[in-house]
C-alpha beads as a LAMMPS data file, in Angstrom:
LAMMPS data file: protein, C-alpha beads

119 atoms
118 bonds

1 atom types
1 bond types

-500.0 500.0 xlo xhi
-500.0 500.0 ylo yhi
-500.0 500.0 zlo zhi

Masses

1 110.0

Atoms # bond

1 1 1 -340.189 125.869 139.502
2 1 1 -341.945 126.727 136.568
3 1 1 -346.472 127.385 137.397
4 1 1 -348.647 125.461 135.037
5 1 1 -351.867 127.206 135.325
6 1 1 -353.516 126.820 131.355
7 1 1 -353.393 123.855 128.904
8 1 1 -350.693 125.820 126.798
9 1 1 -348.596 125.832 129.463
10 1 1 -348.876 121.971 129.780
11 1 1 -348.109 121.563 126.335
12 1 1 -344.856 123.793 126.434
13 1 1 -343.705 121.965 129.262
14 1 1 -344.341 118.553 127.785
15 1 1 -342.923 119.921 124.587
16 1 1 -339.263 119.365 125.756
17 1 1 -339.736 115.964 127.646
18 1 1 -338.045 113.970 125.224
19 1 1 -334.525 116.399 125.190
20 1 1 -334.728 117.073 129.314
21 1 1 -337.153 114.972 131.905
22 1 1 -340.065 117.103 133.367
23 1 1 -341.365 116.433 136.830
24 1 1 -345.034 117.824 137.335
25 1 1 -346.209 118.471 140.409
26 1 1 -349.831 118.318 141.744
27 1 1 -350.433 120.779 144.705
28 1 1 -353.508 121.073 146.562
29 1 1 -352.820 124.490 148.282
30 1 1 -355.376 123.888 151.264
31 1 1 -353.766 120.633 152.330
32 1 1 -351.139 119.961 154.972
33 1 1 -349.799 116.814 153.311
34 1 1 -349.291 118.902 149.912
35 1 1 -347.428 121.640 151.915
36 1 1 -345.069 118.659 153.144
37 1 1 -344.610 117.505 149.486
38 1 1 -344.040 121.067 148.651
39 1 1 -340.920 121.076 151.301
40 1 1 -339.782 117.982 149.867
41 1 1 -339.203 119.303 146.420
42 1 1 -337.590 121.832 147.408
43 1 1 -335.159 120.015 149.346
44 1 1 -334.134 117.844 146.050
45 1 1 -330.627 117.164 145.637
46 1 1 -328.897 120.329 143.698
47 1 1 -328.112 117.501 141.114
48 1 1 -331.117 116.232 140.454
49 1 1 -332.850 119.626 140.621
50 1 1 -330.581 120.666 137.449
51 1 1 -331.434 117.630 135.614
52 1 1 -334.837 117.729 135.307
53 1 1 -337.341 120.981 134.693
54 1 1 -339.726 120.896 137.895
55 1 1 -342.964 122.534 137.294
56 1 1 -346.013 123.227 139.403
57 1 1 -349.618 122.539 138.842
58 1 1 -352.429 124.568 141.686
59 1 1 -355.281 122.246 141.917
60 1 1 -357.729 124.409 142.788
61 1 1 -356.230 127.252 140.534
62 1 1 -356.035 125.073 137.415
63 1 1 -358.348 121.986 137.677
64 1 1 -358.698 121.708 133.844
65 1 1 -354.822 121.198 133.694
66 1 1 -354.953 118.641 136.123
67 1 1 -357.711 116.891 134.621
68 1 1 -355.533 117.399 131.368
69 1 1 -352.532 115.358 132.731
70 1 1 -354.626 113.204 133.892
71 1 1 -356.199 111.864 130.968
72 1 1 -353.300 112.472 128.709
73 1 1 -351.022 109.952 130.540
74 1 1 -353.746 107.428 132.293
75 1 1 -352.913 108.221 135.964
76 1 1 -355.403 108.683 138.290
77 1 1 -355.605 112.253 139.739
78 1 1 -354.337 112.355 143.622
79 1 1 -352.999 115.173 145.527
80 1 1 -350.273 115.715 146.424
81 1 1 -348.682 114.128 143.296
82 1 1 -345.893 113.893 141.169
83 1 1 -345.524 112.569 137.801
84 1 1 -341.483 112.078 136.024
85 1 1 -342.031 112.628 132.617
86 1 1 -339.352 111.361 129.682
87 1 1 -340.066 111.079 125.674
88 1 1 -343.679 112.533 126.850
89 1 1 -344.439 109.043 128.945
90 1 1 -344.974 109.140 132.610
91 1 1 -341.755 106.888 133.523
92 1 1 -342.769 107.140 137.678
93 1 1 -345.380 108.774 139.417
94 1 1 -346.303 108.771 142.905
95 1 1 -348.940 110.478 145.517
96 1 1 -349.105 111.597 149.236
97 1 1 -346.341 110.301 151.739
98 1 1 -344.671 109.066 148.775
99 1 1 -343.487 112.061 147.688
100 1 1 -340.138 112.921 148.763
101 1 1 -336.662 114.087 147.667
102 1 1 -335.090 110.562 148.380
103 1 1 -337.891 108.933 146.257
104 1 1 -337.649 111.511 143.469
105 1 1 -333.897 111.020 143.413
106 1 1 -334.064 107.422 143.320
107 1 1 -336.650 107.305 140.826
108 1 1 -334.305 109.905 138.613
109 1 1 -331.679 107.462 138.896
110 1 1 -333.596 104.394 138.025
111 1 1 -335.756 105.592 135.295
112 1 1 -333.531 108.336 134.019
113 1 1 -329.701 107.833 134.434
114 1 1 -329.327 103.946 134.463
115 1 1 -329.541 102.292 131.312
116 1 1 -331.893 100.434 130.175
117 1 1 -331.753 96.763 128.980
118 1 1 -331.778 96.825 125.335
119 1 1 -335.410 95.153 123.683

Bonds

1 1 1 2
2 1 2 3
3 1 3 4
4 1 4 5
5 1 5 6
6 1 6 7
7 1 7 8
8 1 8 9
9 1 9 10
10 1 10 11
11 1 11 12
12 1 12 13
13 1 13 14
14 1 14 15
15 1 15 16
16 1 16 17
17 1 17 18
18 1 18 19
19 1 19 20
20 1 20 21
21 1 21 22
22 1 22 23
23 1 23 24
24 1 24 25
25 1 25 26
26 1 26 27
27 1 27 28
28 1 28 29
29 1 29 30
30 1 30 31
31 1 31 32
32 1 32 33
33 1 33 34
34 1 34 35
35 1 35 36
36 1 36 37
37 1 37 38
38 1 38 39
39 1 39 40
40 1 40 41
41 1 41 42
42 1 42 43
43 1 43 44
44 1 44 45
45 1 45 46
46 1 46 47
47 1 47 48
48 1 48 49
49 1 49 50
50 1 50 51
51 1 51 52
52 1 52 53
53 1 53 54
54 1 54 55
55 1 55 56
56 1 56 57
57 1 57 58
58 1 58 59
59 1 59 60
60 1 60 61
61 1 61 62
62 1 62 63
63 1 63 64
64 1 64 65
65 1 65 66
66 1 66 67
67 1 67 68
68 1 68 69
69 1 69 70
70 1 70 71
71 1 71 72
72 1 72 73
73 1 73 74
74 1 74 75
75 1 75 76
76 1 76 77
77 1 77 78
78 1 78 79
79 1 79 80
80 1 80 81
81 1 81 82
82 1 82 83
83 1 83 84
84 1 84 85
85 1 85 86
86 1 86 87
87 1 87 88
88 1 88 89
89 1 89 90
90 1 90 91
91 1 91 92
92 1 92 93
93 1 93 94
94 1 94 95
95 1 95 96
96 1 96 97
97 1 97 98
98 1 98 99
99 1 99 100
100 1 100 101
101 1 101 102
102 1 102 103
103 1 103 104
104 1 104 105
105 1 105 106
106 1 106 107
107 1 107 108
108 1 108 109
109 1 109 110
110 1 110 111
111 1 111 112
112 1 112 113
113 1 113 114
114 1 114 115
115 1 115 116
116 1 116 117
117 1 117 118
118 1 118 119
């Protein structure tokens, strides 16, 4: 899991969206809810952990790069948080309970693997 901690990093990471998926996530490193999300990433599916680059943003370390994403993709700031990132577009995002392997996975495979209805 890669750390973002400056606004360069965010823009290397986002660089490569388009060619590989990115999932950010937010972690708030004096909350017990975050340390559950943080257990929950880890425990993603080997497969879907190889898919996808998985990076790491420290709130309270790095509050200008969450305010960053923030803006940059038009979802509101919550913690713990994850964002799944394709073609630089947040495709799924979601915050507290929500985020767990099964609903990472499943997102991955909805948004990511399935394809889409043509336009």
């Amino acid at each position: 899991m890669g750390v973002l901690a400056t606004l360069g990093d965010l823009d290397s990471a986002l660089a490569g969206s388009a060619a590989r998926p990115v999932l950010i996530f937010k972690h708030s490193t004096t909350c017990g809810t975050s340390a559950m999300a943080a257990e929950e990433i880890a425990d993603l599916p080997a497969d879907s952990a190889q898919a996808i680059d998985v990076f790491v943003v420290r709130i309270q370390a790095a509050r200008e790069v969450s305010r960053a994403i923030e803006q940059r993709f038009g979802v509101r700031h919550e913690s713990p948080q994850v964002l799944l990132i394709s073609g630089d577009r947040v495709v799924w995002h979601a915050s507290h309970f929500r985020v767990t392997a099964r609903s990472i996975a499943a997102a991955m495979r909805q948004h990511l693997f399935e394809p889409q209805p043509a336009t």
